[in-house]
C-alpha positions as CSV (number, residue, x, y, z in Angstrom):
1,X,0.0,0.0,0.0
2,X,2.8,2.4,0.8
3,X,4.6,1.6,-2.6
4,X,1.9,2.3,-4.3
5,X,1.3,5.9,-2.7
6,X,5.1,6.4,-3.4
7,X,4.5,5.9,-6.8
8,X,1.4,7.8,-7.5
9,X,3.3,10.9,-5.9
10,X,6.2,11.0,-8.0
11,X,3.9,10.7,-11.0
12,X,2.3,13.5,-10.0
13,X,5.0,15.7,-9.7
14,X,6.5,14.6,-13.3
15,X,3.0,15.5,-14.4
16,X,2.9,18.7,-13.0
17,X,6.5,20.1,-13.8
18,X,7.0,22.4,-17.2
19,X,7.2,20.9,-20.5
20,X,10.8,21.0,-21.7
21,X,10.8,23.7,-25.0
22,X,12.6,22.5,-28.4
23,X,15.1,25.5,-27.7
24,X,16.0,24.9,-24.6
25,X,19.4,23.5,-24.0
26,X,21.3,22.0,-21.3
27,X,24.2,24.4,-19.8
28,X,27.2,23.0,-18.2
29,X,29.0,25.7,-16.0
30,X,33.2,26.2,-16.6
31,X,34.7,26.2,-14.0
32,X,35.8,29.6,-11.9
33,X,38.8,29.5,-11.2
34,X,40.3,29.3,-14.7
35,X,38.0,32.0,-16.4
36,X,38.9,34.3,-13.9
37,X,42.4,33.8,-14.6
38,X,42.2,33.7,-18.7
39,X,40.5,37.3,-17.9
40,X,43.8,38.1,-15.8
41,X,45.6,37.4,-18.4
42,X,44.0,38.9,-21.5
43,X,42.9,42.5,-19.2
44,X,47.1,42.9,-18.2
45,X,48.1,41.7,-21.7
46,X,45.6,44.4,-23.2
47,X,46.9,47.3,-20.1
48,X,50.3,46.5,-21.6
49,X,49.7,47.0,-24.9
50,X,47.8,50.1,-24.5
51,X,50.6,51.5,-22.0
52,X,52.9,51.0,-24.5
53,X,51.2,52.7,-27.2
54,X,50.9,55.6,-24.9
55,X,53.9,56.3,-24.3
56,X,55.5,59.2,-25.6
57,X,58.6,59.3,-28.5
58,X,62.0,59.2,-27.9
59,X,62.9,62.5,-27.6
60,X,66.5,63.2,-29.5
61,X,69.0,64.2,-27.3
62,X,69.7,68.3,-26.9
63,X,73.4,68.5,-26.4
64,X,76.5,67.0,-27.8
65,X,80.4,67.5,-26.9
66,X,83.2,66.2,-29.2
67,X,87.2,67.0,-28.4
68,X,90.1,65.7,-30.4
69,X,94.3,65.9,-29.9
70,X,96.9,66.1,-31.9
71,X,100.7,65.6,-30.8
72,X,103.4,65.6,-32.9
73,X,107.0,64.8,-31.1
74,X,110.2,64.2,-32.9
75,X,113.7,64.0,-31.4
76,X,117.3,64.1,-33.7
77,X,118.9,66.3,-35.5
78,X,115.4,68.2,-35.2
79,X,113.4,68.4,-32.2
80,X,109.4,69.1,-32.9
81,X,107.1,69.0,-30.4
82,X,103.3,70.5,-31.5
83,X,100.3,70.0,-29.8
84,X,96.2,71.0,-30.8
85,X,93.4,70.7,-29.5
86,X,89.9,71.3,-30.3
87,X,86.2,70.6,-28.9
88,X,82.7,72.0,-29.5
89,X,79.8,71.7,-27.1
90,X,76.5,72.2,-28.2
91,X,72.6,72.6,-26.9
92,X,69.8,72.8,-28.8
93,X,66.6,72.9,-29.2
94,X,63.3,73.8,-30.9
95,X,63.9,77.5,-30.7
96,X,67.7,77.9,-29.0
97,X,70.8,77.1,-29.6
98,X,73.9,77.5,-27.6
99,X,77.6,76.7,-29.3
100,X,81.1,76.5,-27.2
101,X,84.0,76.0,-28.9
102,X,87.6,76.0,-28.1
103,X,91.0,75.8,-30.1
104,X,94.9,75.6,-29.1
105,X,98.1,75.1,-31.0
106,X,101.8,75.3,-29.7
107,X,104.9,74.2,-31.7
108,X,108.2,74.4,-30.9
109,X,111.6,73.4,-32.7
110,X,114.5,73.0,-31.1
111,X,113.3,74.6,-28.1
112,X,112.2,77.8,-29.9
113,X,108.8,78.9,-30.1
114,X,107.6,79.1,-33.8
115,X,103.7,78.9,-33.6
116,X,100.8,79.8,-31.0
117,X,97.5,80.0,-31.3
118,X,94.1,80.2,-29.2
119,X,90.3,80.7,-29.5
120,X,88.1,80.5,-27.1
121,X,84.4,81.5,-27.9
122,X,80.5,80.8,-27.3
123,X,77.1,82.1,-29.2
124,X,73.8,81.8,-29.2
125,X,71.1,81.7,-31.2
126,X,67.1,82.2,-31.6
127,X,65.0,80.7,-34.5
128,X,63.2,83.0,-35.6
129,X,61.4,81.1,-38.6
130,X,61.8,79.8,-42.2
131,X,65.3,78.3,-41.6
132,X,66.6,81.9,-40.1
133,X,68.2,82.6,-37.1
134,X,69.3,85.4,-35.3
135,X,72.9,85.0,-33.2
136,X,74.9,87.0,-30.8
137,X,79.0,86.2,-30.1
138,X,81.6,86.0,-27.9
139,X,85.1,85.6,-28.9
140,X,88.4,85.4,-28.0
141,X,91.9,84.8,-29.3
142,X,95.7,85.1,-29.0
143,X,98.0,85.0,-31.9
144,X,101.2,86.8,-30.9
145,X,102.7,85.4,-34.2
146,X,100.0,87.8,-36.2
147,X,100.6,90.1,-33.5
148,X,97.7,89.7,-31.8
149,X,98.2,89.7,-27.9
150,X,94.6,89.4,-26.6
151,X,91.4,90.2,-28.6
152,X,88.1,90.5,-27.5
153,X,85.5,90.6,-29.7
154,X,81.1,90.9,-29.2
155,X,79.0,90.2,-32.6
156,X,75.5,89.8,-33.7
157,X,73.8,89.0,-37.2
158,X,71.4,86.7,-39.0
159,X,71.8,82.8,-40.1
160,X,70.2,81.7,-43.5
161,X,69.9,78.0,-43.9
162,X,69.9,77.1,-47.5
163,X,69.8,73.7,-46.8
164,X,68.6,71.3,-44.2
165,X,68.6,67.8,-44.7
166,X,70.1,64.4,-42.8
167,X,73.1,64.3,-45.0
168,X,73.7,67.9,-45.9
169,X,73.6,71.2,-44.3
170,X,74.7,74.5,-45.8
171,X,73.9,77.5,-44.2
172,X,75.2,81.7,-44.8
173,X,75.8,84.3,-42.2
174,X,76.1,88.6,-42.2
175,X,76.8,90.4,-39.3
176,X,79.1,93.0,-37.5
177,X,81.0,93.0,-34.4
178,X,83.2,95.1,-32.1
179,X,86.7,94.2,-31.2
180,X,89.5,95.6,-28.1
181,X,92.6,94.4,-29.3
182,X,96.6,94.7,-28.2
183,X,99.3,93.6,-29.9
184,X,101.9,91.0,-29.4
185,X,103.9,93.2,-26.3
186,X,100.7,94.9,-25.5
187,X,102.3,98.1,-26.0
188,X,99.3,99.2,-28.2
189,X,95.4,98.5,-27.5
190,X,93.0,99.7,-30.4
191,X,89.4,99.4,-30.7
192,X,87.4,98.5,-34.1
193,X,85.0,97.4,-35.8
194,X,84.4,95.0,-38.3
195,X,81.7,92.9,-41.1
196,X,81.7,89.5,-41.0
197,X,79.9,86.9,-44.0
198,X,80.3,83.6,-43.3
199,X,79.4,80.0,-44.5
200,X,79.1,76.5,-43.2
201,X,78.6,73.0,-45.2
202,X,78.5,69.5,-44.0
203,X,78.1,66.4,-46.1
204,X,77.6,63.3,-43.7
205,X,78.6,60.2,-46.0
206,X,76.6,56.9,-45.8
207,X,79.4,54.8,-43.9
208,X,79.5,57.8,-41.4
209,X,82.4,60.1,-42.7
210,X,81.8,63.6,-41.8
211,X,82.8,66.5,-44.3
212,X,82.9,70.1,-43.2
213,X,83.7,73.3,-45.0
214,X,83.8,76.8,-43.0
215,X,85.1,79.8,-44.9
216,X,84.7,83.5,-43.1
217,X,86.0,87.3,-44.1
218,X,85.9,90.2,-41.8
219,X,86.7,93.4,-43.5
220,X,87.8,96.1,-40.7
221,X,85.8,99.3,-40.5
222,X,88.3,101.6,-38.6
223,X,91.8,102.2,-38.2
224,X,93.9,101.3,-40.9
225,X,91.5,99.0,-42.9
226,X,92.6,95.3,-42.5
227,X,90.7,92.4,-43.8
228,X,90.6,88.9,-41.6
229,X,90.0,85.4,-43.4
230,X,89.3,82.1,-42.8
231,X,89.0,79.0,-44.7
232,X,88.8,75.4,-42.8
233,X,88.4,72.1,-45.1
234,X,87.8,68.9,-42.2
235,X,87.2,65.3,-42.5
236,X,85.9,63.0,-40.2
237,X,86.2,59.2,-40.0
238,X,84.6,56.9,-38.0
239,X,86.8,54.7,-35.8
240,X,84.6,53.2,-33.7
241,X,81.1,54.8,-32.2
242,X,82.5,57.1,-29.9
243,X,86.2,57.7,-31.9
244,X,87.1,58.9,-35.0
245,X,90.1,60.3,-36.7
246,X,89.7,63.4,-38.1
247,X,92.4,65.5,-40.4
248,X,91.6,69.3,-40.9
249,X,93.6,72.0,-43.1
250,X,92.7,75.8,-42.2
251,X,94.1,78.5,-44.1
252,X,93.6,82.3,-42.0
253,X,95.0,85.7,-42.5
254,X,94.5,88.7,-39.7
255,X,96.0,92.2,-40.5
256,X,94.5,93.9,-38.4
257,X,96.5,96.7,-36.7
258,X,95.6,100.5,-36.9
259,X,98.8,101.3,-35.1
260,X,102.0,99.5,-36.3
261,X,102.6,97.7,-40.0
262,X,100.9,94.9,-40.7
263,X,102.0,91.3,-41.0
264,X,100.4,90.2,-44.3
265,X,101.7,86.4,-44.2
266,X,99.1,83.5,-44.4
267,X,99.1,80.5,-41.5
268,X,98.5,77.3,-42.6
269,X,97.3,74.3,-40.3
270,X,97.3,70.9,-41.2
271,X,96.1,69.0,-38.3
272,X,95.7,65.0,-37.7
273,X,93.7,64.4,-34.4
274,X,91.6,61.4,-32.8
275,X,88.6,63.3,-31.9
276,X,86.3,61.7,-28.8
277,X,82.4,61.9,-29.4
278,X,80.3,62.0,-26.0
């Protein structure tokens, strides 16, 4: 009697619970754990990628210093000894740019010296648009050779760049300055002034060979006239990253002296250095 109650309820219950639809479908659930960690995964793979993408550019570095040295030593029935040195430091950027450069020679033969040079000198400049820029000088050198004892000398003009491309830059320069200058025994001191035009090229080669071309002349305004040259061929080859050897041949006249004769010979500097880029 019992089993046969049992029986009749769970009929009753079959008969009373929903039909089952043609669309409906059985569900199994995945597991937790592991979709939890497959959305980990994905969410910091995709906060990566977007972090990186966010990130801004490599920005180019804004200053650069290079130095090279010469020495020349021989011993017998001549003794040489000659030295130069050169470096440039440079900042830069979108609208400034500030230039330091430094030059020194000394030779000596057989104890006697025969050639002495100096420079020392730093300039700014502002862009002001459409490849122009307006500068502003400091300069100064000793050439007692030329005798020049000290010279001081403050300029200002505009920069034209002609062209401006990765391999090859050429830019033109006019501008004036004002000089204090004493000769060799600085017996005499003189004040003038002077024009100045000026170019610059450089030709960077494919294997990494550096060519430069400088040429300047500065006609003097006062005094006795004078006119001050300069023409500087260079060459620059890699060595390594950071070294390179570089050979440079500079050709410069200075006349300038209102109060004794003038010394119209030409120097000539052929130079071999290892030049250091940082």
């Amino acid at each position: 009697m019992l089993g046969k109650s049992f029986a009749l309820a769970a009929a009753l219950a079959v008969a009373g619970a929903p039909p089952l639809l043609a669309q409906d479908s059985v569900h199994v659930q995945p597991d937790t754990a592991i979709t939890q960690a497959m959305d980990s995964v994905a969410s910091q793979m995709l906060d990566s990628a977007v972090s990186r993408l966010s990130l801004p550019a490599k920005q180019p570095r804004k200053w650069e210093l290079t130095a090279d040295l010469g020495l020349v030593s021989t011993a017998g029935n001549t003794d040489v000894l000659s030295l130069n040195f050169n470096e440039q430091f440079t900042w830069a950027d979108r609208r400034w740019k500030f230039l330091q450069t430094g030059k020194g020679l000394s030779s000596r033969t057989d104890g006697v010296q025969n050639a002495e040079y100096h420079a020392f000198g730093v300039r700014g400049e502002y862009y002001v648009g459409q490849l122009t820029w307006a500068y502003v000088s400091l300069h100064y050198d000793r050439n007692p050779f030329a005798d020049v004892g000290q010279r001081f000398e403050e300029g200002a003009g505009v920069q034209v760049g002609i062209v401006g491309t990765p391999r090859d830059t050429l830019n033109f320069e006019v501008g004036a300055s004002l000089a204090q200058q004493a000769t060799a025994d600085f017996t005499n001191r003189f004040v003038f002034s002077a024009g100045r035009a000026a170019s610059y090229y450089v030709h960077v080669f494919r294997q990494g060979a550096i060519f430069t071309q400088k040429a300047a002349l500065q006609p003097t305004f006062q005094g006795d006239g004078g006119l001050r040259f300069m023409t500087e061929t260079s060459v620059v080859a890699p060595l390594t990253k950071k070294l390179g050897l570089k050979v440079a041949y500079r050709i410069q006249q200075d006349n300038v002296n209102s109060l004794t004769d003038t010394d119209s010979k030409v120097d000539r500097y052929l130079t071999t250095n290892l030049q250091v880029r940082f």
